[in-house]
N, C-alpha and C positions, 0 to 999 in steps of 0.2 A: 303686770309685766311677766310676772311668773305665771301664770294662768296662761301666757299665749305664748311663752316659751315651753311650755309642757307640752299645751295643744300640736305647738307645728313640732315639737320630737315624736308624736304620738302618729302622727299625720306623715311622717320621713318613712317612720319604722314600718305602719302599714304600708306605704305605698313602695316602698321597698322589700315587704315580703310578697305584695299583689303580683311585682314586676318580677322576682324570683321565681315565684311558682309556674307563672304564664310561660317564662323562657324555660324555665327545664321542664314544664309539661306541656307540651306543646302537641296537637293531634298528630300530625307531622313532623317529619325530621327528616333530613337526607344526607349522605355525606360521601367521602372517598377512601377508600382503603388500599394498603399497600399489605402483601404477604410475600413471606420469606419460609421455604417450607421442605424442610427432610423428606422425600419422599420414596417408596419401594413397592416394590409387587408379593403377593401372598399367592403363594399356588397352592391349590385342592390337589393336584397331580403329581405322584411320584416322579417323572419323569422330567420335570422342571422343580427347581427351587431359587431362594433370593440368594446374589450373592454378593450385590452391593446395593448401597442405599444412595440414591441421588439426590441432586440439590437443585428444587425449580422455586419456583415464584407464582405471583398473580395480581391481580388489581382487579379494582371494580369499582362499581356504586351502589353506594348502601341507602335502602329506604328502611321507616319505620313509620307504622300506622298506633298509634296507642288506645290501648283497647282497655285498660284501667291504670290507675298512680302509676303500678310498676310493674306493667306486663305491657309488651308493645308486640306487635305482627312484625314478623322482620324479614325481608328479601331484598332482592338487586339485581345486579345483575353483573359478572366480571369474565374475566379468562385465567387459566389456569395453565399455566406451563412445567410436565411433570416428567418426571422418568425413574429409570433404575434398573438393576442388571439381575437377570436372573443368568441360571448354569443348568446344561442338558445333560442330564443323566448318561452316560456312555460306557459301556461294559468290555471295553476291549476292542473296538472295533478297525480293526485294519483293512481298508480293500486291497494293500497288495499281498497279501497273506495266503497262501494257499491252503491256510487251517479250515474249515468248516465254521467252526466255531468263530473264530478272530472275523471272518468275513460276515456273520450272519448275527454279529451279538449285535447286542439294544444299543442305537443310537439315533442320532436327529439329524437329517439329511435333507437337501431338497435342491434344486438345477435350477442355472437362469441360462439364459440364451445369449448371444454376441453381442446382445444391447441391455444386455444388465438386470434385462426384463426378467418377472418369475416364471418358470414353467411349471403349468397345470400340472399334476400327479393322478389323471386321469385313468381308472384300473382300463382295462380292453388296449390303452395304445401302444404301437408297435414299437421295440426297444431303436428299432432303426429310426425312428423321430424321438423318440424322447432324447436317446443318446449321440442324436448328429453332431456330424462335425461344428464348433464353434462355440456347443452348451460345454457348461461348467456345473461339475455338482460337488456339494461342500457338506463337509459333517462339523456339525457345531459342537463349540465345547462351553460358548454363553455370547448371550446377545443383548445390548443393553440399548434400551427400548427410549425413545422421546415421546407426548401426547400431546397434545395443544385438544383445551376444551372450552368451548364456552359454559359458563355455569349459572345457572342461579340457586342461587340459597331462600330456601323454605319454612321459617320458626320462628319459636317463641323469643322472645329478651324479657329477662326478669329483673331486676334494676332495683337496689336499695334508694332510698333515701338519701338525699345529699348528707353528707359531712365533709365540712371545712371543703369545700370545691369539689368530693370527690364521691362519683357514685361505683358502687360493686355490682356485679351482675354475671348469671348464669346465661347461657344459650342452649338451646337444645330443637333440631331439626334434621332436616336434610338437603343435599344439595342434587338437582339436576342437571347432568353434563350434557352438553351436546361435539362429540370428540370432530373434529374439524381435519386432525392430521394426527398422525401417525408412523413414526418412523425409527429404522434399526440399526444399529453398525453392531456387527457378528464376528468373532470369535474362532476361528476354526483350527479341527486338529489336521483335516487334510480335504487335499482340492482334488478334484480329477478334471481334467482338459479331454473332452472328445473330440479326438482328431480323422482326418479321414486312414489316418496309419495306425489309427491304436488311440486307448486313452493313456492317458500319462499324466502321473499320480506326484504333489507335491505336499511339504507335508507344514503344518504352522502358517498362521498368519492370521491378519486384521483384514475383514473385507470391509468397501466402502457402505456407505448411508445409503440403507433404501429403503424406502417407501411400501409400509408394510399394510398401508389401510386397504388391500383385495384379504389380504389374509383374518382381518378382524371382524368382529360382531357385524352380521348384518344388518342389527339394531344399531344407529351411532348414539345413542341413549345411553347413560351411563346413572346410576341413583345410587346412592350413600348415605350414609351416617355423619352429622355435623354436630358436635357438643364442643362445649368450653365453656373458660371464663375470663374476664376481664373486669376491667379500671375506666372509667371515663373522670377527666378533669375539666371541668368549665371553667375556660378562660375567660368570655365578656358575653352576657346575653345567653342565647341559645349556644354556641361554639361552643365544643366539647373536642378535645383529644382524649383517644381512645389507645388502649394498648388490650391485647386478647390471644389467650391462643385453646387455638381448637384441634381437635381430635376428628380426622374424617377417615369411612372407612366403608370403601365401594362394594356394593353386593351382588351386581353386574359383572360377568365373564369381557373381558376387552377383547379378546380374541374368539373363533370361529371354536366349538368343543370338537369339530373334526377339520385339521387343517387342509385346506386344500391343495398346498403346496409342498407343506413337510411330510416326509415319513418315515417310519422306524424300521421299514424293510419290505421288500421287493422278492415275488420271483417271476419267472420268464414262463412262460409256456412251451410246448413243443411248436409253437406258431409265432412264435417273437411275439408275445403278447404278455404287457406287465401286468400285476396284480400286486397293489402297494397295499401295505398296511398305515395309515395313518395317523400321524400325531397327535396324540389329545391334548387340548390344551385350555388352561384355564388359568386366570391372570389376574386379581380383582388388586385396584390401587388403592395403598395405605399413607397418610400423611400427617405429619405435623405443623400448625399454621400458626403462625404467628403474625400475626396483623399487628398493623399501626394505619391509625388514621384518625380523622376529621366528621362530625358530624356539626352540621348548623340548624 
């Protein structure tokens, strides 16, 4: 009796670590994630910097291929919803000034037309179209920026050994954006209304959301940096919750390096003919993610 009371404890303990091993190492995995994530822009250009930090999100689906014990291929595929506000460098610039100076110092400017629309900053065109009756042109003082991306993530997962339900693990890749939309609400120190009487200059205010993907990377391709670490817990079988946070950190310009709509300054010709100088501009998104989710 004790002989085949050994045998089937012998025969549990095996067939309970066979079934162990099979559920947490499985070739495949897939699951869903939720992230919650600090996020801000980094400018290369004196003429832009951050000046606040935003709060987006994302989700997705998480696949893994494992490729030995505790290194797995890891992608998906999610969206990301990002922003943050940066501030335009500005030196004093007054249009109703009759200084030299006050009217000609550094700042960030650009015109939209009686339908909110942007107007081109095209050098050669005549101040009598650029500046017709109905356009509006605004000098910024910060514009905080929305993205929507679709993403996928590209790496490694390194993954300890279970203990007591719980494995540890590094990540290390990148992630591929595909930016979808893009959008702005701006900041300004002063408005000008061109009227057929005159322009006529207002000073402060918040202008509405517009839609700034003519002004961004011709490329909608976006590539970064994705590291972290995390905790999975297995709850029954293969089902794991997951907690991680990761470090992302885009090396992709989100905006055009010569904008086509903003610029730092203008003159006229003896022929009404402008010649803009235009704003450089560079933007790469920085984030903190913190994930939670499900793998089966």
């Amino acid at each position: 009796m004790k002989k085949i009371l050994a045998f089937t404890a012998i025969a549990i303990l095996i067939s309970n670590t066979m079934v162990s091993q099979d559920e947490t190492s499985k070739k495949f995995r897939a699951g869903l994630k939720f992230s919650m994530q600090p996020t801000w822009f980094q400018s290369g250009d004196p003429n832009t910097s951050k000046l606040k930090t935003g709060f987006g999100y994302g989700f997705g689906l998480n696949t893994e291929f494992r490729l030995s014990d505790v290194i797995y291929f890891a992608t998906g595929i999610g969206g990301d919803f990002e922003g943050g506000t940066i501030k335009y460098r500005d030196d004093g610039f007054n249009p109703t000034s009759s200084s030299t100076v006050s009217t000609q110092a550094f700042h960030s400017e650009y015109t939209l037309d009686n339908s909110n629309g942007f107007v081109a900053a095209e050098n050669g065109v005549d101040v009598s179209t650029y500046d017709k009756d109905g356009n509006s042109s605004y000098s910024l003082t910060s514009r905080k920026i929305k993205t929507t991306h679709v993403t996928i993530p590209i790496g490694l997962k390194m993954l300890t050994k279970e203990f007591s339900g719980f494995r540890y693990f590094g990540a290390f890749g990148g992630d591929l954006g595909i930016r979808v939309a893009a959008k702005a609400t701006d900041t300004y120190t002063y408005k000008t209304d061109h009227t057929a009487s005159g322009p006529v200059t207002t000073t402060g205010g918040t202008s509405q959301t517009y839609d700034i993907g003519k002004d961004c990377s011709l490329v909608p391709f976006r590539f970064g940096m994705n590291i972290g670490l995390g905790a999975e817990y297995r709850m029954a079988g293969s089902t794991s919750l997951f907690l991680s946070v990761n470090y992302f950190r885009s090396f992709t310009n989100l905006m055009r390096t010569d904008s086509k709509y903003m610029y730092t300054g203008q003159t006229t010709d003896s022929n009404g003919k402008i010649t803009f100088t235009h704003l450089q501009q560079k933007l790469m998104m920085s984030a903190i993610k913190i994930n939670i989710g499900v793998m089966f």
